[in-house]
MILOMI-106909 format. One record per atom (N, C-alpha, C): residue in one letter; x, y, z. Coordinates in steps of 0.02 Angstrom, whole numbers, plus 50000, padded with zeros to 5 digits. Layout:
<rs>
aXYZ...
</rs>
This chain:
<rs>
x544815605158174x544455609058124x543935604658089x543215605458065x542815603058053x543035601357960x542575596157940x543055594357900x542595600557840x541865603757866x541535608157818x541795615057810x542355615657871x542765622357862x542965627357805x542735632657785x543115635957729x543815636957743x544385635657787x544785636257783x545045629957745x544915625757758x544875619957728x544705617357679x544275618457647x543965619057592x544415621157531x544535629157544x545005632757509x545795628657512x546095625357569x546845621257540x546745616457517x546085612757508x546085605457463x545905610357387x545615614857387x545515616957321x546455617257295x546535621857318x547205624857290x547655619257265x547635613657345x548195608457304x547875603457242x547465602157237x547005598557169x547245603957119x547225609857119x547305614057062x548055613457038x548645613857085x549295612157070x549605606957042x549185601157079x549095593357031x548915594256986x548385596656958x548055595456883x548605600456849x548825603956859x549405607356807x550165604956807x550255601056867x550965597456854x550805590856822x550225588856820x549925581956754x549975584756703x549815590856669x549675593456608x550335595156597x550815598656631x551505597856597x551755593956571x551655589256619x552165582256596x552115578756547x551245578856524x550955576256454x551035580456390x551575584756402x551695589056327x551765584156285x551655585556224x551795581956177x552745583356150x553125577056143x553755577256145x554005579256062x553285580456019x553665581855972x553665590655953x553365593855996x553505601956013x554355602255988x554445608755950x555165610355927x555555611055984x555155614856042x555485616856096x555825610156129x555635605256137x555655598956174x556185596056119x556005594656063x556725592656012x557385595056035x557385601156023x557985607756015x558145604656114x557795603256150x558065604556216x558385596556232x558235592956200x558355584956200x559025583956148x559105589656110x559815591556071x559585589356000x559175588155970x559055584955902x558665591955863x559125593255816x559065597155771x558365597255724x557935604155707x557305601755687x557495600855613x557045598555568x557375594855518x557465601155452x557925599655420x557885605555362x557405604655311x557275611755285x556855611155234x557135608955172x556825605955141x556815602355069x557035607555026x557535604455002x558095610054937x558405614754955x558625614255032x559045620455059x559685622255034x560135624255043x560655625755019x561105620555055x561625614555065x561805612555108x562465614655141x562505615055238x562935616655263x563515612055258x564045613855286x564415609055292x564985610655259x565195615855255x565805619455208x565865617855139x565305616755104x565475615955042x565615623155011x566285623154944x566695627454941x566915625354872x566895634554838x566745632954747x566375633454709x566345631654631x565865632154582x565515625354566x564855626254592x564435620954580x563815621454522x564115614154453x563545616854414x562895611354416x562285613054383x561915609554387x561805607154343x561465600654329x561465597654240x560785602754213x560995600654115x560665606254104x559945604854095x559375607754117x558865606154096x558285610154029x558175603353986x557995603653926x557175608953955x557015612853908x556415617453898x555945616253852x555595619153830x555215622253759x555545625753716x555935629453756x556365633353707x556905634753709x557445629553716x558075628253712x558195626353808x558795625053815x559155622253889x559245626753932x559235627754003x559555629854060x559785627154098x560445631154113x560925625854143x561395630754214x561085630354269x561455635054301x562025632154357x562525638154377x563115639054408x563035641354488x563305637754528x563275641254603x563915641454606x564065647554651x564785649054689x564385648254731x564655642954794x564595643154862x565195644454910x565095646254994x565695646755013x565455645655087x565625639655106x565495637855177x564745634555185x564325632155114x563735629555097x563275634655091x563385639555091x562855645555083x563095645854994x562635648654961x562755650254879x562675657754904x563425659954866x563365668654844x563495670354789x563425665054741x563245668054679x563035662154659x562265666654608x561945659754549x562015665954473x562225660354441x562095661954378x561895655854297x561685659754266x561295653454208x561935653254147x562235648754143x562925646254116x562345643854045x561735643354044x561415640253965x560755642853972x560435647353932x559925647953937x559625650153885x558775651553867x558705650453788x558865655353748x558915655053685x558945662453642x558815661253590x558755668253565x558635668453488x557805671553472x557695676153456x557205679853437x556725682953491x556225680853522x555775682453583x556205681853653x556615674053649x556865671653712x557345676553734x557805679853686x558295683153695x558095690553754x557445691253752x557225696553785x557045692853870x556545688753839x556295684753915x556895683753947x557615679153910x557885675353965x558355682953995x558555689253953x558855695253978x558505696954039x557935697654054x557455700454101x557405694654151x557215689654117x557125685154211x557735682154235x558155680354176x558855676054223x558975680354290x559245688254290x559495689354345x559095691754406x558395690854383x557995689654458x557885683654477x558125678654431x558135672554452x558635671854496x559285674454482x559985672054499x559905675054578x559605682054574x559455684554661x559095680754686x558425678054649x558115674254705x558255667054728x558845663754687x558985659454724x559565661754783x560145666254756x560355668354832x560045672154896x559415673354879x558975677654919x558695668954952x558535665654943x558135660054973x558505652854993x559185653754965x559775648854993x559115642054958x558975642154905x558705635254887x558245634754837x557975632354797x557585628254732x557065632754733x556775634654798x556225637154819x555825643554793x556005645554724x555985651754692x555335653354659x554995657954669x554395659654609x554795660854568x554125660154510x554195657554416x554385666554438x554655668054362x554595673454328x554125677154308x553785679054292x553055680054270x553075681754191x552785676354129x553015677754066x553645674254045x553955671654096x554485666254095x554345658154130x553695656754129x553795650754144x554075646054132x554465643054058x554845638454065x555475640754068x555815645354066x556215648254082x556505646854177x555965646354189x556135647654256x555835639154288x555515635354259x555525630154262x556065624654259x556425627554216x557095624354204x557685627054247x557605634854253x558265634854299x557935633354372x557345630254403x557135627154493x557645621554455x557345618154417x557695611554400x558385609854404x558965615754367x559515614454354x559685616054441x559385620954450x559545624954526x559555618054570x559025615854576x559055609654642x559465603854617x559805604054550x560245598054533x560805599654551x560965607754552x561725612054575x561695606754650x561215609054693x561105611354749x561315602454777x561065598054746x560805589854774x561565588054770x561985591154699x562765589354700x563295592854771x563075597954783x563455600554821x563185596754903x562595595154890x562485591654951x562875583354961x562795580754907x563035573454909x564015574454906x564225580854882x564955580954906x565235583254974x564705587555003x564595589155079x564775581255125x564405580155097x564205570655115x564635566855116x565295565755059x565645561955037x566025563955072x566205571755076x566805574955096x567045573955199x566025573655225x566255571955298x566255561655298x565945558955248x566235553755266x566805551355253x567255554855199x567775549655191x568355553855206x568265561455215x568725568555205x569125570455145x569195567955082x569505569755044x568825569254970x568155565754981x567965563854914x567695569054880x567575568054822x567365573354790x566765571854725x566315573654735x565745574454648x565905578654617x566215576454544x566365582054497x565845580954442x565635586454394x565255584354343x565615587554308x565825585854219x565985586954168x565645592254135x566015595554088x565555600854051x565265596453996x564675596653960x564205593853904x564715595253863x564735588553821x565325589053785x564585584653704x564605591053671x564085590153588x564265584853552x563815580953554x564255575053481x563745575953417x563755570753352x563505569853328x562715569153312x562715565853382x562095561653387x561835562453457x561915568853498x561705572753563x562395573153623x562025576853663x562655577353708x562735572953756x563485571253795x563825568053819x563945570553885x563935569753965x564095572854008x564225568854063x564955569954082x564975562654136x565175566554202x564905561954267x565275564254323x565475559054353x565815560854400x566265555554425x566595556954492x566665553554556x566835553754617x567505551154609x567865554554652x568465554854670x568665555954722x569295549754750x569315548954813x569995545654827x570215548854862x571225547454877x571215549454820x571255551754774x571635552354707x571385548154646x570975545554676x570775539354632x570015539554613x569605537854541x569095539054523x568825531554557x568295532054596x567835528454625x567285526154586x566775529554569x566315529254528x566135535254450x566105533654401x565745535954343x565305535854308x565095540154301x564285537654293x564125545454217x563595541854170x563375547854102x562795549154139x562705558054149x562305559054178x561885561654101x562045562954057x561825564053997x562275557953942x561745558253882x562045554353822x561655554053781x561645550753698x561155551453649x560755544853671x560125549553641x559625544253645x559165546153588x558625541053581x558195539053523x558325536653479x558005534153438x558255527453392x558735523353404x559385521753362x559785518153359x560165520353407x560375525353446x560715530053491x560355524953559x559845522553570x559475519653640x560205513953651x560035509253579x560445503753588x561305504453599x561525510053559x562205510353589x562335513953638x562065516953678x562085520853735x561925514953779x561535512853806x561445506053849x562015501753843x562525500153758x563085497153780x563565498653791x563635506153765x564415509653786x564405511353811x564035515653862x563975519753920x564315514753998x564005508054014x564365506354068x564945504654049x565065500853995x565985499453955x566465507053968x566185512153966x566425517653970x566405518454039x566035519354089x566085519254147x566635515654187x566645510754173x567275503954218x567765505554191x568005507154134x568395509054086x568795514954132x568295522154142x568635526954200x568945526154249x568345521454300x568705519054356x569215516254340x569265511154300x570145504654312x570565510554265x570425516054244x571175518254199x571375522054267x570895526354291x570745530954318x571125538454305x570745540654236x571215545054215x570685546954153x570515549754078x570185551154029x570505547353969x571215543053987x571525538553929x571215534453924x570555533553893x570225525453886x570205523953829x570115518653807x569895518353736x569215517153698x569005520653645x568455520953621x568115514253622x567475515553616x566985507853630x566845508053543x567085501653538x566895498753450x566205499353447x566145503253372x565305505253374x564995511453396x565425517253455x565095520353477x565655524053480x565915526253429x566525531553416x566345539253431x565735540453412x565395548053428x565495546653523x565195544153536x564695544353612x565575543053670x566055537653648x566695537553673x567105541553664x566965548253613x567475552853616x567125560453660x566385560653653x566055565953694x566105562853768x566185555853782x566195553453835x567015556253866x567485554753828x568215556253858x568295562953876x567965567253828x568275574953818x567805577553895x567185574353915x566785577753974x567025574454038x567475569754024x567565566454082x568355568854100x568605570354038x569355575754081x569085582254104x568635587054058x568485593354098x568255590754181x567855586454182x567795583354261x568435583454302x568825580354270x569505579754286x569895585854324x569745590054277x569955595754268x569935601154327x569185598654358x568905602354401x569215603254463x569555596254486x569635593854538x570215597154558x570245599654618x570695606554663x571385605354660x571645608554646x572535606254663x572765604754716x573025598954726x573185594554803x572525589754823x572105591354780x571455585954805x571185578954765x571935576454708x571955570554689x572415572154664x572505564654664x573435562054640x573495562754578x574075561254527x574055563954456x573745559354405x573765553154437x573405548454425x572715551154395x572115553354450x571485554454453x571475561554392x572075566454394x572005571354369x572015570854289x572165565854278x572215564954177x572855568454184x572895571854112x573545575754096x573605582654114x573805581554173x574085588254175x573725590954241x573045589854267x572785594454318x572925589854377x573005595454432x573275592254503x573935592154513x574645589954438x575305588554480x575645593054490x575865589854507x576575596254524x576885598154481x576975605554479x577415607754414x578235607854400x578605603954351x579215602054344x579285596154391x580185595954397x580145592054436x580595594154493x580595600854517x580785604254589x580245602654619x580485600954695x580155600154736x579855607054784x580045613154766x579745620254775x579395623054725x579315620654687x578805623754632x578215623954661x577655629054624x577155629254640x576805625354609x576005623154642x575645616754609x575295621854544x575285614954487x574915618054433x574245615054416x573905618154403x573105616254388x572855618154300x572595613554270x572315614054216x571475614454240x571135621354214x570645621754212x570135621654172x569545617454140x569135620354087x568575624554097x568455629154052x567955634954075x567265629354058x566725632454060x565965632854036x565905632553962x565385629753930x565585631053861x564895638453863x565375643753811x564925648253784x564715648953723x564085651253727x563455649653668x563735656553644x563765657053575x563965661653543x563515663153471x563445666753437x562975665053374x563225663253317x563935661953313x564325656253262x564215649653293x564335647453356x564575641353383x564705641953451x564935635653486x565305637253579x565965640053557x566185640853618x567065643253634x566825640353704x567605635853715x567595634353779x568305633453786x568755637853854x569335641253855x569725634553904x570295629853889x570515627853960x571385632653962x571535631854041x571975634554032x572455632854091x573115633654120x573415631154131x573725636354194x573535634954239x573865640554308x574225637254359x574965640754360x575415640554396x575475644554440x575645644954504x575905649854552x575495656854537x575105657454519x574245660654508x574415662754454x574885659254406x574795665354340x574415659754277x574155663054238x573985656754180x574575657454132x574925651154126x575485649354092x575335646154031x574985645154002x574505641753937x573645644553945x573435642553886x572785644153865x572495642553788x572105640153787x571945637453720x571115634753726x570805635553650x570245635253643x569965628453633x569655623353669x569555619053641x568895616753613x568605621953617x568085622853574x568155628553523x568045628753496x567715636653444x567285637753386x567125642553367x566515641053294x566985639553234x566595636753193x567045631453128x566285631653083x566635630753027x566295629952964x566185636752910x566365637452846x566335640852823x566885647552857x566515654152845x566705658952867x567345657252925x566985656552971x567055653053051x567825649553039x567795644053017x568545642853011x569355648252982x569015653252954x569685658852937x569625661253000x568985664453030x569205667453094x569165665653158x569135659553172x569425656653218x570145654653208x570455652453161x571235649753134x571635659553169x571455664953156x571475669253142x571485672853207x571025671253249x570785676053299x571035672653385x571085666253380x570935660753441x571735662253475x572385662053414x572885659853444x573115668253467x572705673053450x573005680953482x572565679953557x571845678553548x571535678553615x571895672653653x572415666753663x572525662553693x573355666753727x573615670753681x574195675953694x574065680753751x573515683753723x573215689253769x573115686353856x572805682553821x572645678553922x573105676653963x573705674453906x574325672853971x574545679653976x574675682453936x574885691553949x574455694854000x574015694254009x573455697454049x573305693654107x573275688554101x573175684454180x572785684654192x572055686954172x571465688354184x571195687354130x570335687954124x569955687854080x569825693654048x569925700754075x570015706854051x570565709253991x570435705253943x570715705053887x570185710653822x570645713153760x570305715153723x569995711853673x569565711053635x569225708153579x569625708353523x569715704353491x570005704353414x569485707053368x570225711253330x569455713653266x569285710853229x568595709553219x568195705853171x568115697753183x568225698653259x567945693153305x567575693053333x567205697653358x566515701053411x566365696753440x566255691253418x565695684253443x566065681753476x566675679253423x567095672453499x567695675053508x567765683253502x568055688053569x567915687553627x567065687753658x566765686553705x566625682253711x566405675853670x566455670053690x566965667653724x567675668153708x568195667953740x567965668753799x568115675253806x568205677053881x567605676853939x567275674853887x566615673653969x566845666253976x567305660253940x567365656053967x567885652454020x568415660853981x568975659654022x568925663454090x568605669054086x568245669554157x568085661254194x567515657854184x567195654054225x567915647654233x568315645054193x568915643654193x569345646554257x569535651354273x569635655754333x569315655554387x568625655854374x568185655754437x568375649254489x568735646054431x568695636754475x569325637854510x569795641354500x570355642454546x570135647554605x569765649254598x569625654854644x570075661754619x570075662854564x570485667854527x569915671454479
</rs>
């Protein structure tokens, strides 16, 4: 065959054309998703997701300061997905009382609508909603770093304390826990400005090492910083507090949360829980309480409003609502008369108190 042949012609075309497209395959670029995902490497998650990994429970976030008072929000997660957000602090009192009614609970959908931080403002609520992205991705970063702890070591745990008010600002500790035993403690809040800079810088790590070597909320106050060592103890047992029944030794649990109840070896495990503190327009109420074999066997206020007025009806009102709850077993209790305020203060805290048992 001549080599000017169109038959010829036409099979050197064709095979040049097959070459130049099995070159161009091969030069894909290897960072195509398709080529990741097929090489087995996962494409990377987006920033502030919700994290997988069975995290399981009530996760809160620290609270973040505003313009016009704090927000401080709550995740229930279950298997690392959040199915419920809600704002455990948010502002009030005259204008705010309207804003934060109207945007909290499109806030609270749109973070379970978006599994992450990732939320438009409110509209008319900007710092409102500035503060709960904030508290939201601090929920979110804790539940990720116990995700974390929990596949490296299988038992550890990040607990954070409820804000425990002092004198001279608030106090809020968290603390890892692991075999039973407090690992690290750390003030994720404490007073500051003025004279508060200098004793916070010295009591705060004295208080820290202090946790770890007791490993428990029995420490003793730091000379000098009697306010900041007693908001420090009281946030670092609700921490305590948190921690699951069977998921630290009695050691780690302070008094009372985690051991075993009595001393039969068939008893059911007992858990001391502390609620949330609730903002009330006397003062907080913040409920802990004491569950056995799912019933609450104690209950008591360890917060409530005081001063003036406030002290007859709290003395007055606290020890029928602490009756009621073991009678009731639930938070569906009635209000005392001429308690209105920390009737419901009560019980929205002994609700979130509950929530931590999964009750």
């Amino acid at each position: 065959m001549r080599k000017s042949h169109p038959v010829r012609r036409a099979v050197l075309a064709g095979a040049a054309t097959v070459s130049g497209i099995v070159l161009l395959l091969s030069l894909k670029p290897a960072s195509d998703p398709g080529s990741a995902q097929a090489a087995g490497q996962a494409p990377p998650a987006a920033a502030g997701q919700a994290p997988q990994g069975g995290v399981n429970g009530a996760v809160t976030g620290d609270a973040a300061q505003t313009q016009y008072g704090a927000v401080q929000v709550r995740l229930t997660m279950n298997n690392g997905k959040i199915t419920q957000a809600e704002a455990v602090q948010a502002p009030k009192g005259g204008r705010s009382d309207q804003i934060t009614a109207s945007s909290v609970p499109r806030l609270n959908q749109a973070a379970v609508a978006a599994q992450s931080a990732e939320i438009d403002a409110v509209s008319g609520a900007t710092y409102t909603s500035a503060g709960y992205k904030k508290s939201l991705q601090s929920a979110l970063d804790k539940a990720k770093a116990s995700a974390g702890a929990q596949q490296g070591s299988g038992n550890a745990q990040t607990l954070t304390g409820d804000v425990a008010q002092t004198q001279y600002g608030p106090v809020q500790v968290r603390v890892t826990v692991a075999g039973g035993k407090i690992t690290k403690a750390e003030a994720v809040q404490a007073p500051k400005g003025g004279r508060s800079d200098q004793i916070t810088s010295s009591s705060v790590p004295r208080l820290n090492q202090a946790a770890v070597a007791a490993g428990n909320a029995d420490i003793d106050a730091v000379s000098g910083a009697t306010y900041t060592s007693a908001g420090y103890k009281k946030s670092l047992q609700s921490a305590l507090d948190k921690a699951p029944a069977g998921g630290g030794s009695s050691q780690a649990a302070g008094s009372g949360g985690g051991q075993a109840a009595g001393s039969g070896g068939g008893q059911a495990a007992t858990q001391t829980l502390t609620g949330s503190v609730a903002q009330t327009q006397y003062g907080p109420v913040q409920v802990r309480v004491t569950v056995a074999g799912g019933k609450i066997t104690k209950a008591e206020a360890v917060q409530a409003p005081k001063g003036g007025r406030s002290d007859q009806i709290t003395s007055s009102s606290v020890p029928r609502l602490n009756q009621a709850a073991v009678a009731a077993g639930n938070a569906q209790i009635d209000a005392v008369s001429g308690a209105t305020y920390t009737s419901a203060g009560y019980k929205k805290s002994l609700q979130s108190a509950l929530d931590q048992a999964g009750g």
